[in-house]
C-alpha positions in Angstrom: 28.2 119.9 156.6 29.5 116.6 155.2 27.9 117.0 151.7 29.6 120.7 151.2 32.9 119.5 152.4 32.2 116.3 150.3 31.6 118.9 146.7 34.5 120.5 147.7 36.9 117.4 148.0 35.5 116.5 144.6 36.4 119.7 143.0 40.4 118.9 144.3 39.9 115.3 142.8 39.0 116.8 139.5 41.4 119.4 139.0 43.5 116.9 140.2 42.4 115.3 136.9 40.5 112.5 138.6 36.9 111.3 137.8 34.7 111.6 140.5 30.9 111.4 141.6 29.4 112.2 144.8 26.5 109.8 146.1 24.0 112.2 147.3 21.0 109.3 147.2 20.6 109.2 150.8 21.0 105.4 151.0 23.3 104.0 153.4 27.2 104.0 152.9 27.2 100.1 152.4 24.2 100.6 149.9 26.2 103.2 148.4 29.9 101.3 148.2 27.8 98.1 147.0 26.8 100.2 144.2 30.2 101.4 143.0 31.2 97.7 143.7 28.3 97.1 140.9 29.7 100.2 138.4 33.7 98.5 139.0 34.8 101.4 140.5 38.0 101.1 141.8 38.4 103.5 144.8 36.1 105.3 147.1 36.3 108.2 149.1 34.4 108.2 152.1 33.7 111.7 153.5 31.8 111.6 157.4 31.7 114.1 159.8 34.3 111.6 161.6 36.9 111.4 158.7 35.9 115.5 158.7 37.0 116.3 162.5 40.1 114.5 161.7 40.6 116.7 158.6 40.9 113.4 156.9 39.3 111.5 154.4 38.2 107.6 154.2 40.1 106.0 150.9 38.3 102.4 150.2 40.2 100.0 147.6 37.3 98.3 146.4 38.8 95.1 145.3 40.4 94.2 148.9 38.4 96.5 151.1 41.2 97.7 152.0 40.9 101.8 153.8 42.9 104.0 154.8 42.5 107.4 156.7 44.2 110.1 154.5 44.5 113.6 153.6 42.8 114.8 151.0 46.1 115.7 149.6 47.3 112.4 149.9 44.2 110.5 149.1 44.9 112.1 145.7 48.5 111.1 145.1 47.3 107.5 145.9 44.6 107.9 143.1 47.4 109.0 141.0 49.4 106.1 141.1 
């Protein structure tokens, strides 16, 4: 369910006009936020079944750790700034 939901947030992000990928590795989620730590990515979205039942989204600054539990909408306009 997660990894749908997950292809269809990053579909918004894009039209959005922001550059996305989707870790669909299977690793862990620190595995996976240790490698965009590796890549300099700035942000990451974090999309479990959690966030999901909220209707919400996970948005990780990845210079001060830093999250916050968003809309998808909002997660965007953030990523906008």
């Amino acid at each position: 369910k997660t990894i749908g939901k997950s292809i269809e947030i990053a579909e918004e992000l894009r039209k959005a006009g922001i550059n996305c990928d989707i870790d669909l590795s299977g690793r862990s989620i620190w595995k996976s936020l240790e490698y965009a730590g590796k890549l300099d990515i700035p942000f990451a979205l974090i999309v479990g079944q959690q966030e999901l039942d909220q209707g919400k989204v996970k948005l990780r600054d990845m210079l001060t750790g830093n999250e916050e539990l968003l809309t998808v909408e909002k997660a965007i306009a953030k990523l906008r700034q």
